[in-house]
N, C-alpha and C positions, 0 to 999 in steps of 0.2 A: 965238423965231421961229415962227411958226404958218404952215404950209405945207396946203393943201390940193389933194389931185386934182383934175386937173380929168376929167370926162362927158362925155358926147355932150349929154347936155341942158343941159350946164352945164361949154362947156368955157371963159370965164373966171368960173369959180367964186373968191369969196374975195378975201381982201386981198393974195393973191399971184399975182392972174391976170399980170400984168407981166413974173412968171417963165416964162410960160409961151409966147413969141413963138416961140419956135425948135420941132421938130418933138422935141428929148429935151436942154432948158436942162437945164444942169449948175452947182449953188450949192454953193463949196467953205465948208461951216463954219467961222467964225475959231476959233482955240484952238489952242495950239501943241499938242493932244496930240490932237488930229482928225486920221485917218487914213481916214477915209471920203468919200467921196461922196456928195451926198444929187441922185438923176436923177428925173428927170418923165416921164413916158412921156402926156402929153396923151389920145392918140387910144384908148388904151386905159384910162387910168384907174388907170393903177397908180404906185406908186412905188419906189425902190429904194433902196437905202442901198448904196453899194460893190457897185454892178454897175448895167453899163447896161442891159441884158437884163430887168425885173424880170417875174416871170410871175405874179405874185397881188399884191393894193392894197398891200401892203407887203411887201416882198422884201428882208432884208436875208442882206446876204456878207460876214463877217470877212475882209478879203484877207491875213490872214496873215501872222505873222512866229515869231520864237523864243519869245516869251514872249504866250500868246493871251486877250484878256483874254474876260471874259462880253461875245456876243455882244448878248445882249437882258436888259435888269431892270427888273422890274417890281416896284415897291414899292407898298400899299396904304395909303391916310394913314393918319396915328396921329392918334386921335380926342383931343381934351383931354375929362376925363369921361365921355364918351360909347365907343362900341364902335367897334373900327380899321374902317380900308376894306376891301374884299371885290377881289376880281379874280375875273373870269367871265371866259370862254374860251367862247364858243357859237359852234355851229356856225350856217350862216344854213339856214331854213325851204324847205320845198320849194314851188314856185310850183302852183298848182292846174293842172289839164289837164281841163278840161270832166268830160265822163261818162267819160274813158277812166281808166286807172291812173294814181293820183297817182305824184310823181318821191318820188325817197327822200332825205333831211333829207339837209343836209352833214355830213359826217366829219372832228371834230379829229383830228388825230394828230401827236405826239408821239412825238419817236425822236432817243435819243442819237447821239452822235457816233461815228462808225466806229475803229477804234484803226489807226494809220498804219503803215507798213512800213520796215523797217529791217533792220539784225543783228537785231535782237529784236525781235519786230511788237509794237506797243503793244494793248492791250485797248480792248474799245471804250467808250465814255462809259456810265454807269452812269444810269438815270434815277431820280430818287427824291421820294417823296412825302412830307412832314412834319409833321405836326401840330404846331400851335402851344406852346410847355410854356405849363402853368399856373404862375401868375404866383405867387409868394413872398411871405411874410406869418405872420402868428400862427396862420393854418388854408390850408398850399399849398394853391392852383386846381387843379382836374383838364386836365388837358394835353387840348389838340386831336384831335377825332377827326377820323381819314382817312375818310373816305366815296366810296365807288366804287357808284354806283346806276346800275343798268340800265334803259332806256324802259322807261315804262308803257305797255302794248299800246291801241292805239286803238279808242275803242268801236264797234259793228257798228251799223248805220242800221237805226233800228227799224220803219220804213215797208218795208225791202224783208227785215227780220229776217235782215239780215247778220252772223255772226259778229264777234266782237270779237277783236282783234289780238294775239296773242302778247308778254308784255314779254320786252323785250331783256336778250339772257344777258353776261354777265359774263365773258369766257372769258382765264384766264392761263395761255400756252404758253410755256413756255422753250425758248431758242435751240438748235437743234439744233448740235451738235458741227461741227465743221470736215474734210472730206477733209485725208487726209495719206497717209503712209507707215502712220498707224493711224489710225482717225477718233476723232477727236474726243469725249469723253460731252459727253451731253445736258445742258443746263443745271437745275436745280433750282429747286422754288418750295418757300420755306423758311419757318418762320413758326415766331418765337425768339416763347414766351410760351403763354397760352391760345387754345385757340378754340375758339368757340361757334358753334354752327350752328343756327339752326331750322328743321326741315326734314329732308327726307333725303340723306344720303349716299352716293353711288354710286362706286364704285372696283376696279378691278381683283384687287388687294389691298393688304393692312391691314399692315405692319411695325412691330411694338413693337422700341425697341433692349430686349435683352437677354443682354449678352453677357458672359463671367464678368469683361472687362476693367474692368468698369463698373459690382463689386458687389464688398462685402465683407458677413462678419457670415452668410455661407450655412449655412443649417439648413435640413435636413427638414422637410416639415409630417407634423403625426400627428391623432390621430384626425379626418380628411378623411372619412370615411365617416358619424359621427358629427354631423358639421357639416352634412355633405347633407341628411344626414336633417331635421335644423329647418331649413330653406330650405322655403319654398311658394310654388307655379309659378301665379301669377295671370293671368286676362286682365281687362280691362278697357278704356275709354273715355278718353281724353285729352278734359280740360275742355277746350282751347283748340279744339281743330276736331271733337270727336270719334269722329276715326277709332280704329277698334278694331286693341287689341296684344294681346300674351300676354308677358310676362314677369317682372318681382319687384319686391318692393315695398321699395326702398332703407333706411327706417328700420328695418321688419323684418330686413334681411340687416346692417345695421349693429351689430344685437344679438350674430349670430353670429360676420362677417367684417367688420369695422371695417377693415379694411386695404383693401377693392374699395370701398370706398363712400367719396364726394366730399363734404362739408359745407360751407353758408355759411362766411362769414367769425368768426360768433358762435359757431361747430365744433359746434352744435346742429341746424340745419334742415341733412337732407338735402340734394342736389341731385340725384346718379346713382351707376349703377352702373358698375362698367368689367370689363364682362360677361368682356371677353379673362383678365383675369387671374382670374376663377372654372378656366379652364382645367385648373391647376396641382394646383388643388383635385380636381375632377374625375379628373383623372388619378389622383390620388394614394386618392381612394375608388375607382378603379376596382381598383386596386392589391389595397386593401386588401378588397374584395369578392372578388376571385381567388384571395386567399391563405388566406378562409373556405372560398370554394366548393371550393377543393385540400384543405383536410381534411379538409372534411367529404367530397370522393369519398372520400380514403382511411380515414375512419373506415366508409364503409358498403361500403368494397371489404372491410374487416375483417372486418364484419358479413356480407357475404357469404361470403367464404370459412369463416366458422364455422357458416352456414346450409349449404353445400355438405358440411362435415364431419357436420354431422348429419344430412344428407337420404341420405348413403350408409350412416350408419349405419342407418336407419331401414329403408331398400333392402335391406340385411345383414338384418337382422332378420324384414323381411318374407319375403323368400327363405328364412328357414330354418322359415316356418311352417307350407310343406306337408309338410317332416322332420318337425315335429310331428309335427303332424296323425298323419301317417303312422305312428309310434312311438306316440304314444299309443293309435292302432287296433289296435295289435298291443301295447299291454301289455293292454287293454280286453279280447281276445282271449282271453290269457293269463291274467288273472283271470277269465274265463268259465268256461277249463276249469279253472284250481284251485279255484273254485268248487264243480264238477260235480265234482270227486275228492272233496272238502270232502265233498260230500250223500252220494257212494258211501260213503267209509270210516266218516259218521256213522252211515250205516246198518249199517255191519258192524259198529260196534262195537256198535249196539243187539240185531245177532244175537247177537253174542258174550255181550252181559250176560244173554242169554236164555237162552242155554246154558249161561253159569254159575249162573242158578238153576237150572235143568236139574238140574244138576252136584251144587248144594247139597241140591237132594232127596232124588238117589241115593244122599247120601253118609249123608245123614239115615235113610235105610232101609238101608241097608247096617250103619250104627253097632246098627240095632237087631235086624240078621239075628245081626250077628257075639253081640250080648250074648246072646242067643235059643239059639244053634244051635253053642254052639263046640266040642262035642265033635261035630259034624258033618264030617267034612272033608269029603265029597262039595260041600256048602254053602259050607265055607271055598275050597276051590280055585273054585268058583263068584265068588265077593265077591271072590276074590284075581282076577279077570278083569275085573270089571267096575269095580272099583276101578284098574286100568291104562288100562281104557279112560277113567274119570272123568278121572285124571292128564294122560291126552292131550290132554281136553278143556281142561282146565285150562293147559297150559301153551300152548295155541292161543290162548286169550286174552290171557294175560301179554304171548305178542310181540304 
């Protein structure tokens, strides 16, 4: 059955104008499992399906029962040989308005079904998007991709060199939690698998799970100090736009940290680095740089305290040098004047030996008085005097 609206410019449009005498004709479907209404609303141009009320060209209302089936299905043909049919969803075009601000394009939207209230409130309808799977065979098809694209911003008129328009963002909020006795958490946007970004990333903050519930096989890393060291911190140029970065060159850190670094499919061509978990590493050279720089304080705390024992010995030593000084001025002194007794007594002795030839003369004349004169006593009692006084002489010298 082919039913069309009817217009104001065309309100018996179609092969169903006939339907349309009354101001909202009502045509009840045959089929014993039709529980709808299909209404006409003429003067406005719309239609309804299970409601007489309709507010947009096709308006349709499940009226409801225990068991609810799909309100709307839309199946796209299956092609023989060729590629299936397509379903578009387009919003309609905004109508132009002279020199003033154009109006803004129509808005699809898309919104499950609210979850109903009971003893136990039902959740609400879940909306889901599904890519087609790739079809089965000697080599599987790669499965359908979902694509969610945002307008392309509108170009700026180049007679009056007006900007060009922002393209439209892509924004996924989850449902905020519910009032209660406790509110509600916020809903989650979840993404089981990879993802790839090109571009930048901007977030509040970054959570890796890592939590010990969720690891076995934990060791220590070790020489982390070591491994820093061959890491080299580059900047450079992105081919693709080249904006300038600063950071490492993934085959290079591959050499040292194979564990941070991501490879093709072939485990050969790099991809990236996952800078977060260099972390660990970091930490663990910082560690191990701490525990150099703690010996080495207390090796030169070592070193100093054996500097400090020897700067007082030195201090000791220095202090006792004007005691020197001092003593040796006064031995310096003291061999001055044993010196000067030294010359005196050399000099008496050279009296002395003087007086012992003296001595030896008299004794030489005496010997020859005595042979000469010995029946002389007057002569002998003479010799007998000055030979006592020779003796005297004599034994002056001995001491």
């Amino acid at each position: 059955m082919l039913v069309k609206a009817a217009t104001a410019a065309d309100p018996l449009a179609g092969s169903a104008a006939r339907l349309l005498s009354s101001p909202a004709p009502a045509v009840q479907l045959p089929g014993a499992a039709c529980r709808a209404t299909l209404l006409l609303a003429p003067t406005a141009g719309f239609v309804g399906i299970g409601t007489s009320m309709p507010s947009a060209f096709l308006h349709v209302v499940e009226p409801g029962s225990t068991t609810v089936p799909d309100v709307l299905g839309v199946t796209g043909g299956a092609a023989s040989g060729g590629p299936g049919g397509g379903i578009s969803l387009l919003a309609g075009t905004s109508g132009a308005n002279g020199s003033a601000v154009g109006f803004t394009g129509g808005t699809v939207t898309v919104t499950a079904g609210t979850g109903g209230t009971g003893n136990t409130t039902g959740a609400g309808g879940a909306l889901t998007l599904n890519g087609g799977a790739g079809a089965s065979g000697n080599n599987g098809a790669q499965g359908g991709a979902v694509n969610i694209n945002g307008g392309a911003g509108g170009s700026g008129s180049p007679e009056v060199g007006g900007p060009g328009g922002a393209g439209g963002n892509i924004v996924l909020t989850p449902g905020a939690g519910g009032s209660g006795l406790s509110n509600g958490a916020k809903g989650i946007v979840s993404v089981s698998g990879n993802l790839t970004v090109t571009g930048s990333v901007t977030a509040s903050s970054y959570i890796t799970s890592s939590s010990r519930r969720i690891k076995t096989n934990i060791l220590p890393l070790e020489g982390a100090m070591a491994k820093v060291q061959k890491l080299q911190g580059v900047s450079y140029d992105l081919k693709s736009s080249g904006e300038h970065q600063i950071g490492l060159i993934a085959e290079d850190v591959g050499k040292v940290i194979p564990d941070v670094v991501s490879y093709e499919k072939n485990g050969v061509d790099a991809q990236g680095v996952d800078y977060g978990r260099l972390t660990s590493l970091l930490i663990e050279a910082t560690k191990e740089q701490q525990a150099l720089i703690r010996k080495q304080k207390a090796e030169g705390q070592a070193q100093e305290t054996e500097i400090n024992g020897l700067r007082a010995r030195l201090e000791a030593q220095q202090a006792q040098i004007p005691e020197l000084a001092k003593a040796r001025t006064m031995d310096q002194r003291q061999v001055a004047t044993l010196r000067a007794q030294v010359r005196k007594l050399t000099l008496q002795v050279q009296e002395l030996q003087k007086s012992r030839q003296s001595m030896a003369g008299l004794e030489a004349r005496l010997a020859r008085l005595e042979a000469g004169n010995k029946s002389n006593q007057t002569n002998a009692a003479t010799h007998h005097t000055k030979k006592q006084r020779a003796g005297s002489l004599v034994a002056k010298v001995q001491f």
